[in-house]
N, C-alpha and C positions, 0 to 999 in steps of 0.2 A: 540289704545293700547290694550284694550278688544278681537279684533281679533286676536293681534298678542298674546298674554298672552294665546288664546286658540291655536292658531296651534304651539306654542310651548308645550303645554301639552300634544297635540296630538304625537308629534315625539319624546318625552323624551321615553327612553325606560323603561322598568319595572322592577323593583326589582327584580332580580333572587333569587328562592327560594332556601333556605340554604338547603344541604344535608341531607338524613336520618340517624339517630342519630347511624343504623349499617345499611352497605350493603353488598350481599354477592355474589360472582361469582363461580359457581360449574363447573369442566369438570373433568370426563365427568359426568352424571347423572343416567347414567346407568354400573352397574358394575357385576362382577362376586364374588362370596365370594374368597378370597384371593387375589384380586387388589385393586393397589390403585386408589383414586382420591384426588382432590386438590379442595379446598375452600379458597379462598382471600376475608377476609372479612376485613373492611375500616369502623373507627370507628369515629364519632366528636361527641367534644361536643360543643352546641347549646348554651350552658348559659355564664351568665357571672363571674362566678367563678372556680377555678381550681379543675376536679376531683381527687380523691387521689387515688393512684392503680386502675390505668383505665386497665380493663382488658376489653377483644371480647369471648364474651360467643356463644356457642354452642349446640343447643338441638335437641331432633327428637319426634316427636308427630305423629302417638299413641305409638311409640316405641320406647324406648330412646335411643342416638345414643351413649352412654357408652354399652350398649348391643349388638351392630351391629358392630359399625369398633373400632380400636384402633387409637391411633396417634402414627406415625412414628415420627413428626417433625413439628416446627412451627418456622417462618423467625420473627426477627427485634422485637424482645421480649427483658425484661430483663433477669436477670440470673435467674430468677425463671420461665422463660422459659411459658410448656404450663402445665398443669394438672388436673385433674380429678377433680369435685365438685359437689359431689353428683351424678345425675344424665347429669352435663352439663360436658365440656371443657372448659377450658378457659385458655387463651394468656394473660399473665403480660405484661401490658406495662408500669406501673410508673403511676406519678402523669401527666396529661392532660391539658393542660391551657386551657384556656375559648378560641374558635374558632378551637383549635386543632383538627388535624387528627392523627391517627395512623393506618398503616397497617399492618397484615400481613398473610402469607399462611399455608395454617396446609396443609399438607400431611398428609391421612389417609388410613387405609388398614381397610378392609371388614376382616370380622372374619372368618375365615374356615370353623365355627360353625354355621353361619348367613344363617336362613331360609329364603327361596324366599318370594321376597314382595315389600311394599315401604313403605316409609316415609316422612314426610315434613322434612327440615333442617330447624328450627327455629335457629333466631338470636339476639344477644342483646349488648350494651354497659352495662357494670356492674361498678360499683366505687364502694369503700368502706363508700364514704359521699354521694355517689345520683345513683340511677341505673337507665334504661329509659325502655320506653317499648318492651317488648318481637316482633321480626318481623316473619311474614313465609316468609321463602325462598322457593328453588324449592325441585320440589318431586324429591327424590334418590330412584332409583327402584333397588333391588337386584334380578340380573337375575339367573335363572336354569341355572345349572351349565351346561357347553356342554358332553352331553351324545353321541355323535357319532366323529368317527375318519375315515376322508376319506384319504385312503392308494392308489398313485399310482404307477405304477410300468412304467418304462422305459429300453429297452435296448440296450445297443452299442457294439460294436462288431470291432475287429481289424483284417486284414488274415496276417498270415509270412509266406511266402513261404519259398520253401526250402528242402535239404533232409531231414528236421523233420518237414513240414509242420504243422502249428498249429494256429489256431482261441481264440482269447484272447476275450472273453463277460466280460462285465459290468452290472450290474443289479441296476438301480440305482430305488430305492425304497424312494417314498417322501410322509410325514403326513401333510396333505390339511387342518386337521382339523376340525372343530373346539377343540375338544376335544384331551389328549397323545391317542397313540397308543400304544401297548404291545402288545406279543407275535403276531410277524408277521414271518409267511414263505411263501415265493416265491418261487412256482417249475418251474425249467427250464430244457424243452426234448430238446434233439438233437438230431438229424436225425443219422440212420443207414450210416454205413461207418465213422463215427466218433468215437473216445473214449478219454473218461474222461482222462485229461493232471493232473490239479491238481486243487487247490480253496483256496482264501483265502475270510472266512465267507462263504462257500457254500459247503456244503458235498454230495460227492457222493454218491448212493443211489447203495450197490451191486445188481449186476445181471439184472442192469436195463441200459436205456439209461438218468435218471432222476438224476438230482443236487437239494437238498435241501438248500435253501436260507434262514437263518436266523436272524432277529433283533430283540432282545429283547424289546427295547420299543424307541420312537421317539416321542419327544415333539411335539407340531402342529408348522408348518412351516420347521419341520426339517427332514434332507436325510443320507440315507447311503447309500454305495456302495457296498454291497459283489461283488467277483471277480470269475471268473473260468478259465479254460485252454480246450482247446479239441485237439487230434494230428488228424490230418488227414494221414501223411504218403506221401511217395513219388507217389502214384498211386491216391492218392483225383482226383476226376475230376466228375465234374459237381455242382449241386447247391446244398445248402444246410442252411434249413429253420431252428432254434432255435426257440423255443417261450419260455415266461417267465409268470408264472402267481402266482398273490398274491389267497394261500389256506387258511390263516389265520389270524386275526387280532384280536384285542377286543381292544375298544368298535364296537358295530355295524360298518358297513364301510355302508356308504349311497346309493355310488355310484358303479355297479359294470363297467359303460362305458372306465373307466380306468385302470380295474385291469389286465390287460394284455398287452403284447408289443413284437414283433418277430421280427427277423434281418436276412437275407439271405445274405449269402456267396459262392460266386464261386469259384471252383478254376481249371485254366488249368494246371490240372498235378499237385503235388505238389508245382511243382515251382512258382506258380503265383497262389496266393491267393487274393483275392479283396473283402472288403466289404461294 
């Protein structure tokens, strides 16, 4: 009986320990001043009495995080929602019974004003009859804003044959990023025996064979297309090379492997244009 009373002790399994009193999940943990992130933090209480306004508190050490981001939004709260306290946040949830959980998510945004750095997110269960100990969460690093715009430029090119033979280019100009782009011009030549048809966002430059390309500014990820025209005429014949290149941007453009892009067009006679 004594053997069996010990290999039963041996395979009873173990007490699972009860949760921490707050826990917190951050993504991402690295931000830019003016994005958001999101923190889920999950509150119980351990005892065996009901908390009364159990709220999920919020801090940042060495720098408090009422200084750093704002709150957008917090899920599954009462109507008094999430608000400021002192120097924390914090999410109303009501009264808490003894074993309860409560979740929920704050959406927060980085201040526009928030110097590069980090901070720990510390975390707490708070009541109005019992508050528990203060936790560190993870460090939030607020990254240098992105100081450079990679601009590249692309171009495509259509032929119409014809007695008003004419070549249709596209200039598609795309911001790689990381950082907006503003004040970009892409110039594009075109070879002798050609002339300027017309443009939409690309102006002709007199007395030249050059078209000025214009976008005032382009988020990162984002494209525009200015347009041009060239006639060639019912005598066009042979090749003809276009190049297109970005002359201006700001911020810095990183990369110059992309800032250009050329399309060649033949054409037999007017009539048959190909590109």
């Amino acid at each position: 009986m004594a053997a069996l009373a010990t290999a039963f002790l041996a395979i009873a399994p173990a007490a699972q320990a009860a949760p921490p009193t707050s826990s917190v999940e951050v993504s991402p943990t690295t931000v830019l001043p003016g994005q958001t992130f999101t923190v889920t933090q999950t509150i119980y209480n351990p005892t065996d009495f009901t908390v009364t306004f159990a709220k999920g508190a919020i801090y940042g050490t060495p720098t408090a995080i009422t200084d750093v981001v704002d709150v957008v939004s917090c899920t599954n709260t009462t109507a008094v929602g999430c608000f400021q306290a002192g120097s924390s946040y914090r999410a109303a949830f009501g009264d808490l019974e003894a074993g309860g959980t409560r979740t929920t998510v704050w959406t927060l945004r980085v201040k526009d004003t928030a110097a590069p750095g980090s901070f720990t997110l510390q975390h707490q269960f708070v009541g109005d009859n019992y508050a528990f100990e203060t936790l560190d969460g993870p460090v939030i690093t607020i990254a240098e804003p992105a100081t450079q715009a990679d601009v590249k430029v692309a171009l495509g090119a259509t032929g119409h044959g014809g007695l008003n033979a004419r070549i249709d280019y596209t200039v598609t100009v795309t911001n790689s990023g990381p950082a907006a782009a503003s004040g970009i011009r892409v110039v594009a030549t075109y070879p002798a025996g050609l002339s300027f048809g017309s443009g939409a966002g690309c102006v002709h430059v007199s007395g030249t064979r050059t078209v000025n390309c214009d976008v005032a500014s382009l988020a990162s990820g984002a494209s525009a297309t200015p347009k041009f025209s060239v006639n060639g005429g019912l005598l066009a014949l042979g090749s003809y090379t276009t190049t297109a290149k970005r002359t201006a941007s700001s911020p810095e453009d990183p990369s110059s492997a992309n800032d250009s892009a050329s399309k060649t067009c033949s054409a037999l006679t007017g009539l048959i244009v190909t590109c």
